[in-house]
C-alpha positions as CSV (number, residue, x, y, z in Angstrom):
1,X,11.6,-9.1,4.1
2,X,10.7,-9.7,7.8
3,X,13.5,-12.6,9.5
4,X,11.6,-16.0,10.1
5,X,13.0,-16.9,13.0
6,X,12.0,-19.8,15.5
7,X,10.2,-18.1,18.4
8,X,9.7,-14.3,16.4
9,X,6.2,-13.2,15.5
10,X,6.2,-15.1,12.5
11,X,5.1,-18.2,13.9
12,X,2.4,-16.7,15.7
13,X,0.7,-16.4,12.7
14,X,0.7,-19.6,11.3
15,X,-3.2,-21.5,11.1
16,X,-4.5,-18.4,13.2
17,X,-7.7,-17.2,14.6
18,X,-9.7,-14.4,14.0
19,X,-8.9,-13.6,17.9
20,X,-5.5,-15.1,17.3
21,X,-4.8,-12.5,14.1
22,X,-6.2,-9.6,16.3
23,X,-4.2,-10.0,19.3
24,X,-1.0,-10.2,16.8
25,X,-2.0,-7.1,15.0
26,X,-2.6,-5.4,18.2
27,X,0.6,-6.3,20.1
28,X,3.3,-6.9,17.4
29,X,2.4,-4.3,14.5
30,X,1.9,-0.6,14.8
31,X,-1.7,-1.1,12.9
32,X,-3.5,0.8,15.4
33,X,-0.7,3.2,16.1
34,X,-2.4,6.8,17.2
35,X,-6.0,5.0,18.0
36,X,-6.9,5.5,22.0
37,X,-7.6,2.8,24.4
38,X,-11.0,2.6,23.3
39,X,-10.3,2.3,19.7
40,X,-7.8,-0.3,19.8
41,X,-10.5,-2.6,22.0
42,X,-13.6,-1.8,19.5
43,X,-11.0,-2.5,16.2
44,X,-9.4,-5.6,17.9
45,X,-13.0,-7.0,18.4
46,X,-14.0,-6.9,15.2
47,X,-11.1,-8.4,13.9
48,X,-11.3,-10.7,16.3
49,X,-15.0,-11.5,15.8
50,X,-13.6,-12.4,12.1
51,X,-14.3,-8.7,10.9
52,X,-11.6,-6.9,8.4
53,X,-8.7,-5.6,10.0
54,X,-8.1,-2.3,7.9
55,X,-9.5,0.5,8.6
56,X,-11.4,2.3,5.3
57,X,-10.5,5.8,6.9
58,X,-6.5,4.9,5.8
59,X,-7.6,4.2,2.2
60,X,-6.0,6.0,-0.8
61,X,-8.2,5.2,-4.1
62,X,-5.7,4.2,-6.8
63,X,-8.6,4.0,-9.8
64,X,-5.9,2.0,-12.8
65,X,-7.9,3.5,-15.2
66,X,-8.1,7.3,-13.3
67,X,-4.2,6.7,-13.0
68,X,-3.4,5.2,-16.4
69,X,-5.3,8.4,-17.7
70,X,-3.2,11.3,-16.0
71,X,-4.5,10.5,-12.8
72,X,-0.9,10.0,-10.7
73,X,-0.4,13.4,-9.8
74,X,-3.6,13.8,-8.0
75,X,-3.6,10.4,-6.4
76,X,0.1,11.1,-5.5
77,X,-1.1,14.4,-3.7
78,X,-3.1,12.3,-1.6
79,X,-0.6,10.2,-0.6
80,X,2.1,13.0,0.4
81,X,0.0,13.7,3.2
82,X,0.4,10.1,4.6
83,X,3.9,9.7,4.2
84,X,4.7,13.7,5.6
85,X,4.4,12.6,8.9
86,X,7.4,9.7,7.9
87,X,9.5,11.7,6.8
88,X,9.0,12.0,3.3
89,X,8.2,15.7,1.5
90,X,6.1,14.6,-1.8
91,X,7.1,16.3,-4.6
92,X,5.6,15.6,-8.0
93,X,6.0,17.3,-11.0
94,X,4.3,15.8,-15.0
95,X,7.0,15.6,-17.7
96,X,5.2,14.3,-20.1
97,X,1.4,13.3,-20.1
98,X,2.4,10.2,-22.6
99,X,0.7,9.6,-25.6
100,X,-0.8,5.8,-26.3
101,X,1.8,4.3,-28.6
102,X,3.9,7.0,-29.3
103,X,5.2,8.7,-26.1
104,X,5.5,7.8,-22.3
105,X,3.1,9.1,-19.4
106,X,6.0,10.0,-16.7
107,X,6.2,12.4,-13.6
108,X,9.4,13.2,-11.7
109,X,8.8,12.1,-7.6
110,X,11.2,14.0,-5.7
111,X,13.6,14.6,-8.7
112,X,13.9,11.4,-10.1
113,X,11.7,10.3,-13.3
114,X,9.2,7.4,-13.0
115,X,7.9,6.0,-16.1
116,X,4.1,5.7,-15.3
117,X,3.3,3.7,-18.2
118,X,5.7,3.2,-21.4
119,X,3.7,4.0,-24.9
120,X,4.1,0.2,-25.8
121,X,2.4,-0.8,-22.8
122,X,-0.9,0.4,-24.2
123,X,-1.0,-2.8,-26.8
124,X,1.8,-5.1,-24.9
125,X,1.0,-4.5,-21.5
126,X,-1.6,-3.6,-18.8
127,X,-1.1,0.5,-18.4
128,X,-3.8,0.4,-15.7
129,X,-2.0,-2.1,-13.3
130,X,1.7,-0.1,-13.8
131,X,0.6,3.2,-13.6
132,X,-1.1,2.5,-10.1
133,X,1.8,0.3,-8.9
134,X,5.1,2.3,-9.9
135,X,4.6,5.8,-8.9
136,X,4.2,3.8,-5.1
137,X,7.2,1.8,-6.1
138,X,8.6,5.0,-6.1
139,X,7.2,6.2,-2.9
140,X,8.5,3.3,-1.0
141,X,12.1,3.5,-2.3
142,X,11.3,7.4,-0.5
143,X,10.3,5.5,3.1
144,X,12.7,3.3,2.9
145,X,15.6,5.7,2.8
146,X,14.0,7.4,5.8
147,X,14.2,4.5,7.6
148,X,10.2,4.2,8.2
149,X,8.5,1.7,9.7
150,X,5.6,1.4,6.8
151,X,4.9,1.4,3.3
152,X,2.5,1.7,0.7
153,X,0.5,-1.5,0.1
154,X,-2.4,-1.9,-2.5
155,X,-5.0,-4.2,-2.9
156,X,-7.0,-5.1,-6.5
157,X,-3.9,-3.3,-8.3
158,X,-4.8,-1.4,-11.9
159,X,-8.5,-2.3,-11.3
160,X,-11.1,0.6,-10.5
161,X,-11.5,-0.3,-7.2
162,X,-7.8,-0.4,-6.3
163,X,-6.5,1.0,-3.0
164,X,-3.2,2.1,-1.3
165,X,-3.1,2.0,2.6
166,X,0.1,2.3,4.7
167,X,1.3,0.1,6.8
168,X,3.8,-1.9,8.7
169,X,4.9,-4.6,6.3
170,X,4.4,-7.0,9.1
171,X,0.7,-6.5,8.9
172,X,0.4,-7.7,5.1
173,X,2.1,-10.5,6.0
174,X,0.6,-11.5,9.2
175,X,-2.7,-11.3,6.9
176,X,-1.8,-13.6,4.3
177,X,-0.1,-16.2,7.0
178,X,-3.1,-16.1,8.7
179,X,-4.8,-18.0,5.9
180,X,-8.1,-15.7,6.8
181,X,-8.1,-13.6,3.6
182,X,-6.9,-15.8,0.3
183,X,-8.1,-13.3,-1.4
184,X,-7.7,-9.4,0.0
185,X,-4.1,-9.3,0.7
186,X,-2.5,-6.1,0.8
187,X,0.9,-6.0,-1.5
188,X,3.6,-4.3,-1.9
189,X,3.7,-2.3,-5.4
């Protein structure tokens, strides 16, 4: 969790602006990290003009359904590619393809087991919502141990329309202090 501190970037955020959130997310978080000059000006406009501040080019579609339905290997490919340059070599192997109500859907992430969705979770549970959040769960644990800067956020979770973007954590939150999206926060999985 990011230190709340008088003074820190926290209270920056509190009962922003649009312009307010953009300068914030340009000068305090690495959102635009690797954009030129130009790029930064042209995103921090929008945003500042009241425009979304993610950038649909860094979206991972996390389909629950797709995902509850053996779709974590394939979405997890995607990700690898995002989290390479932090540090982290994806590795993803199926153990079991799960069975509703009788056997477990899990994968092994860098040779440790994740339970993607338990056969009970098919009648007491929601098996599209945990098999798009744990197998990130998992990915994070991986980012943190490298000492990244980021992680793997997701907005709508186990919907059809869920997405995973990485970024700094302080982004997320800045969002959500902001008061400016109630709705369309990115969270951690």
């Amino acid at each position: 969790m990011i230190a709340r501190e008088p003074g820190d970037w926290h209270d920056l955020c509190v009962a922003m602006s649009s312009r307010q959130l953009a300068d914030v997310l340009r000068d305090e978080t690495a959102l635009w990290r690797g954009f030129d000059a130009d790029a930064v000006a042209a995103a921090h406009a929008e945003v500042a003009a009241g425009g979304w501040p993610l950038d649909d080019e860094l979206y991972i579609f996390v389909d629950g359904e797709s995902m509850a339905e053996g779709g974590v290997e394939g979405m997890l490919a995607e990700v690898a590619a995002h989290v390479r340059p932090f540090g982290v070599d994806l590795r993803v192997q199926l153990i079991n393809a799960g069975v509703p109500n009788e056997s477990d859907y899990v994968v092994q992430i860098n040779g440790q087991p994740c339970v993607c969705w338990a056969a009970d979770e098919w009648e007491d549970g929601y098996p599209w919502d945990v098999a798009s959040t744990r197998p990130l769960a998992r990915v994070n644990q991986l980012l943190a141990a490298t000492g990244a800067d980021v992680r793997i956020f997701i907005l709508y979770p186990g919907g059809n329309e869920g997405i995973a973007v990485l970024l700094d954590p302080r982004i997320s939150e800045a969002m959500r202090i902001s008061g400016l999206f109630p709705r369309d926060i990115p969270i951690l999985p």
